[in-house]
N, C-alpha and C positions, 0 to 999 in steps of 0.2 A: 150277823150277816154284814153289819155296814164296817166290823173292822175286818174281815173276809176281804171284803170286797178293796179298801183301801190297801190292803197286806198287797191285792194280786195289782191294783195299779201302781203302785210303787215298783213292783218285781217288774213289770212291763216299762215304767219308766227307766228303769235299770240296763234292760235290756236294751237301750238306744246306745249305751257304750261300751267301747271293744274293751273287752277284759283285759288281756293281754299289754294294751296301752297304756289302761289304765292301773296297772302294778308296776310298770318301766318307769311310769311320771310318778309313782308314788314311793317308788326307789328313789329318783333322781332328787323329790323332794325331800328325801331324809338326808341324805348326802348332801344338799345342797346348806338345808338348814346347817347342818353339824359344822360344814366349813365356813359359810357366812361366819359361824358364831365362832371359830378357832380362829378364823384370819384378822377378824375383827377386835380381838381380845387380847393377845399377846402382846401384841404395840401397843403404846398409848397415842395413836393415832387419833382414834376416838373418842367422844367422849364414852360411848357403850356399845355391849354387842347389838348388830342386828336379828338376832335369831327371831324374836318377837316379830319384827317389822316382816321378814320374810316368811314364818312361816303364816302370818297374816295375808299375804299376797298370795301363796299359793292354794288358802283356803277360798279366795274370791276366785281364783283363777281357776280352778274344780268345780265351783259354781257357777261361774259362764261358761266353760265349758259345756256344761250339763245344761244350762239354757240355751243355749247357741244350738246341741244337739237334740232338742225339742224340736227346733223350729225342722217344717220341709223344704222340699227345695226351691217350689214357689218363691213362699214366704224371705228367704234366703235373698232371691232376684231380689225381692221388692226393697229391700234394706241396702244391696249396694248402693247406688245412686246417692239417696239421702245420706249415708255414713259419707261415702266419699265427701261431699261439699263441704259438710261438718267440718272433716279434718282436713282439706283445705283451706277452708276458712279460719280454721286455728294455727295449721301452719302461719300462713303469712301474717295472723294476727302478733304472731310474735315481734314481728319486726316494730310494731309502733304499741306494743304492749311496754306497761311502766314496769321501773325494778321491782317494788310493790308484787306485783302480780307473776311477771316473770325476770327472774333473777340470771344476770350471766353468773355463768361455773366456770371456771378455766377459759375466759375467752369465747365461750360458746352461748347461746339464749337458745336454747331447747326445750325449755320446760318451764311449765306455769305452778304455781305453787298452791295447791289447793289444801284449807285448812283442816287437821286430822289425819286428811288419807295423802299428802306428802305431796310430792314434783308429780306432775303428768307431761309425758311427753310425746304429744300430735302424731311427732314421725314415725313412732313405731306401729301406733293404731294404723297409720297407711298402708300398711300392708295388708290389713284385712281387707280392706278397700278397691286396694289395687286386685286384688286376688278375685273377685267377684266381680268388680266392673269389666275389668281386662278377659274374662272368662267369656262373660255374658257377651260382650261385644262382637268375639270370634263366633261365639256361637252363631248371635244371631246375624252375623256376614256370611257365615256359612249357609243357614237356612235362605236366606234372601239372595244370593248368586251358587247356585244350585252348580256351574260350570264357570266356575272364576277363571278370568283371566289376567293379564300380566297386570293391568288396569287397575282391576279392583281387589287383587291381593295389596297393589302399593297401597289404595284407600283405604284396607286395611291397616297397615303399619303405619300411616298418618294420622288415622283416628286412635290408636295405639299409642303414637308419640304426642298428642293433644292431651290425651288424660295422661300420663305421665309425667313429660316434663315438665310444665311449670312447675308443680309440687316439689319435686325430685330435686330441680336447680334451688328452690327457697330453703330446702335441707341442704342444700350443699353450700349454700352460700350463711346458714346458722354459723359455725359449719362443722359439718358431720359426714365425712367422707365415707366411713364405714356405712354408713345407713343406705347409702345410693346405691351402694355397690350389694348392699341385700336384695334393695327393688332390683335391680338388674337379675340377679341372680335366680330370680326368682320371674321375672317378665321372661326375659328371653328362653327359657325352656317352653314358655308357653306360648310363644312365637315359631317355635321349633311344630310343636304338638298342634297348630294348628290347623296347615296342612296347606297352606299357601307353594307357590309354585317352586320348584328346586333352584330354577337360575334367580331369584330373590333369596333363597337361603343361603346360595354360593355366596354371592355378595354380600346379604344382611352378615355372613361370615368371614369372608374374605378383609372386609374393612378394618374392624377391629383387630384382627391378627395382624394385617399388615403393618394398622400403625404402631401395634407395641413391637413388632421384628425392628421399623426402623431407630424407635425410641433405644433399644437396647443395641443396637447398630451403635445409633449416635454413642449412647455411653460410653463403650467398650473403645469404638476408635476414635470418637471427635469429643471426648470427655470435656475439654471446654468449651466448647459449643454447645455440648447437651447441657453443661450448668450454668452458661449464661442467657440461653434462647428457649430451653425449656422449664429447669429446674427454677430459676429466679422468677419467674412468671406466679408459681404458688404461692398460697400465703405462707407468712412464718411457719405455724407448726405443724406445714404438709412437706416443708422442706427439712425443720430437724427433723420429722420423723424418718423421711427418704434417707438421708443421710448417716441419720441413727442405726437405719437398718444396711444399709451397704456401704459403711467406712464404722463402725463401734469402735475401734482402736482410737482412728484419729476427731471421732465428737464422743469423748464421754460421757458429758452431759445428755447428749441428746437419745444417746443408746442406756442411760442409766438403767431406765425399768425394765429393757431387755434382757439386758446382761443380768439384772440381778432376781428375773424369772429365769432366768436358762440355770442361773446359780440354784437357784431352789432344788430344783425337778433334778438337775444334778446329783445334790446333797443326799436327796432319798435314797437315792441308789436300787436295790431291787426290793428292800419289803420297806422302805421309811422311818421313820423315825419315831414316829408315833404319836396318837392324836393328842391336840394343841401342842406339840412340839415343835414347830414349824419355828427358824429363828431368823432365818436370811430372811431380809426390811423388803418388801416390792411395794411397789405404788401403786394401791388399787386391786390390792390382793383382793378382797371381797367379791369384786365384781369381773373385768377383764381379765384380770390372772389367776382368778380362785384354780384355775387347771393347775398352776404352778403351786399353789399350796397344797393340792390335794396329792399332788406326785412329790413333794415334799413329804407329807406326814405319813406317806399309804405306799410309797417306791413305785415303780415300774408296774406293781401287779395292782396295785389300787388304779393307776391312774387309769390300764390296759382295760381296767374292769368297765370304769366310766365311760371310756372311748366305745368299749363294744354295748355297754347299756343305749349309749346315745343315736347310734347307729342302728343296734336291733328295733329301736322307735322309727328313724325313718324308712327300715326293714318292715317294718308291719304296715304304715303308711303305702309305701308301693304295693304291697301286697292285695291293700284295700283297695287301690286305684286302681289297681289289673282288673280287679271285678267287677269295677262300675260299668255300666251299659248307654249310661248320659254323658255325652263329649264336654260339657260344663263341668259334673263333677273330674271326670279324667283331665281337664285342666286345671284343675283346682287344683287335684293333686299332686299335678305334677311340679307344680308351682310350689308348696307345700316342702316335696320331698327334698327339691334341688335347693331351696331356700336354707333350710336346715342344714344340710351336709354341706352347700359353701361356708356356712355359719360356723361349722363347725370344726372345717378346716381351718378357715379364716385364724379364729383364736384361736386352736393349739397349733397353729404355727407360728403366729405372731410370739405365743411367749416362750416358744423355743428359737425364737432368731429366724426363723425360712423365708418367714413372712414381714412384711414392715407392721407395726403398731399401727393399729384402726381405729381402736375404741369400741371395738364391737365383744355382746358379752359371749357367754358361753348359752346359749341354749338351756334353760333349766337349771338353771345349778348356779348362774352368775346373780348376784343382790341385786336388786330393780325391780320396782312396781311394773311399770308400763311394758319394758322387755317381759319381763314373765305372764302378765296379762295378755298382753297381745298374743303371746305364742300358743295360749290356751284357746284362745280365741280360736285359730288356727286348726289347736285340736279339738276342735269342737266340731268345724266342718269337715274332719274325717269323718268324723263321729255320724254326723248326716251322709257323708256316701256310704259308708259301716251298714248304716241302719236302712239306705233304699235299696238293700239287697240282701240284706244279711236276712236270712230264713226264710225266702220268697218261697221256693219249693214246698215249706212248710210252714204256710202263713196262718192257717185255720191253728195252729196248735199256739202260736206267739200270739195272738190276735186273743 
């Protein structure tokens, strides 16, 4: 009877996660390991593969996941708040943390070294943070001005822009351009979804389009103006990568790992070359360009295969978010879905030239503790809108 009884709570625990999702991430983790461990080996870049280290992180990352999908949606609320400070408070602790503790990579201080389980990095965990406060917030401005006015939609987008930016600017100023531009990516759909007045959406819209029309204005016809009065204003390597990315001919250097991902993905042609065959050198194959080695070794129909895997995930995600009936989780997910598919643009555009170099990884599939953890995270609170509707009609029989 009592292993009966354990066999049917485990199946009921089981039943907290979408199938479906969870055979795409466990595609993507096969694939992911296999090229970590090909990109990582064929150069003596390293001193060894990562496939250990990786498929380590997506074993935790399966496992919070699945904790994270325990929790209800209460429970959920109660945990934003405290997480958020947490990783505030780690963010900026970076800045007066010792090398000891946190080490710069590249000119960057992003990450604390924690012994065993490797770098952890703050910024990423922010998003879960932001995903939950930024929710609750809306929500409960909604419940509390029942007939908002022009007034208190702005109070809205001001208590909106109090939890965001400071954090947002101490990542930017690490610095990690790509990561802001996630939070964005991922806030402003949920600014969108939350039902604030039209003529603040015009504008919250209006502005940002305006000023990249004139930035690209200036380019195109006042090109020294734009490179002495906007361009020269960034730091160094926000400027070679600019540069990198719209003159490659005339900065070599600064286009190197562009050109020589776009050379990869080239190379494969339509079926690749074949696994660990990969031999064009990129910088950071592993992690931001693993898409270029994977359309290296696997051609056009591997890479096509990965794009539409990655995609039928944030495909199931909206799907689950159309059924929720709580405007918290429908922002969650919306938040969720739009994050991932800029993400995902983001890098494979970057490493075929479209886009400028970010440093941002691939969703699932790029090496990284904290990017891959946190993204679980993520899917975890599908997991919970999944599970506050999934077999309501037939709850006596899942119960």
């Amino acid at each position: 009877m009592l292993q009966f009884n354990k066999l049917q709570f485990n199946k009921l625990q089981f039943n907290k996660l979408d199938k479906s999702l969870v055979i795409s991430l466990s595609l993507l983790g096969i694939i992911s390991c296999l090229f970590v461990h090909s990109s990582s080996t064929v150069f003596e870049q390293y001193a060894s593969s990562f496939i250990i280290k990786q498929f380590f992180y997506y074993l935790i990352g399966f496992l919070i996941m699945y904790g994270v999908a325990t929790l209800d949606i209460e429970e959920l609320k109660k945990v934003g708040w405290p997480f958020y400070w947490a990783m505030v408070l780690l963010t900026f602790g970076l800045f007066i943390a010792p090398e000891s503790i946190a080490r710069t990579v590249n000119e960057a201080k992003r990450w604390y070294q924690i012994p065993v389980l490797g770098s952890i990095q703050p910024s990423e965990f922010l998003k879960f943070a932001f995903l939950i406060v930024v929710s609750k917030v809306i929500v409960e401005h909604r419940e509390k001005y029942v007939r908002p006015t022009f007034l208190t939609d702005m109070r809205l987008l001001l208590i909106i822009a109090v939890i965001a930016l400071p954090p947002t600017l101490a990542v930017y100023k690490q610095p990690d351009t790509g990561m802001v531009m996630l939070y964005m990516s991922m806030i402003v759909p949920m600014i969108f979804f939350s039902g604030i007045q039209r003529k603040l959406l015009i504008a919250f819209t209006a502005i940002p389009v305006s000023i990249l029309s004139v930035v690209v204005i200036l380019y195109v016809k006042f090109n020294d103006f734009f490179t002495d009065q906007i361009l020269n204003k960034l730091s160094g390597h926000q400027i070679s990568r600019i540069h990198g990315w719209l003159q490659p001919h005339e900065y070599p250097d600064s286009s190197f790992q562009t050109r020589q991902g776009f050379s990869a993905i080239g190379s494969g042609q339509f079926t690749g070359k074949g696994y660990m065959k990969n031999n064009v050198y990129v910088v950071e194959k592993h992690t931001d360009f693993i898409f270029a080695n994977i359309a290296e070794e696997l051609g056009f129909i591997g890479a096509a295969f990965v794009i539409t895997l990655l995609f039928l995930v944030i495909y199931r995600i909206v799907l689950i978010t159309v059924e929720a009936k709580d405007p918290f989780m429908t922002l969650m997910g919306a938040g969720i879905s739009s994050l991932l598919a800029f993400q995902i643009t983001q890098n494979v555009g970057m490493t075929i030239g479209l886009l400028p170099v970010t440093g941002m990884t691939l969703p699932f599939l790029s090496y990284g503790g904290s990017s891959l953890i946190s993204n679980f995270m993520l899917m975890g609170i599908v997991m919970i809108i999944y599970n506050s509707y999934s077999g309501y009609m037939f709850k006596t029989t899942k119960e």
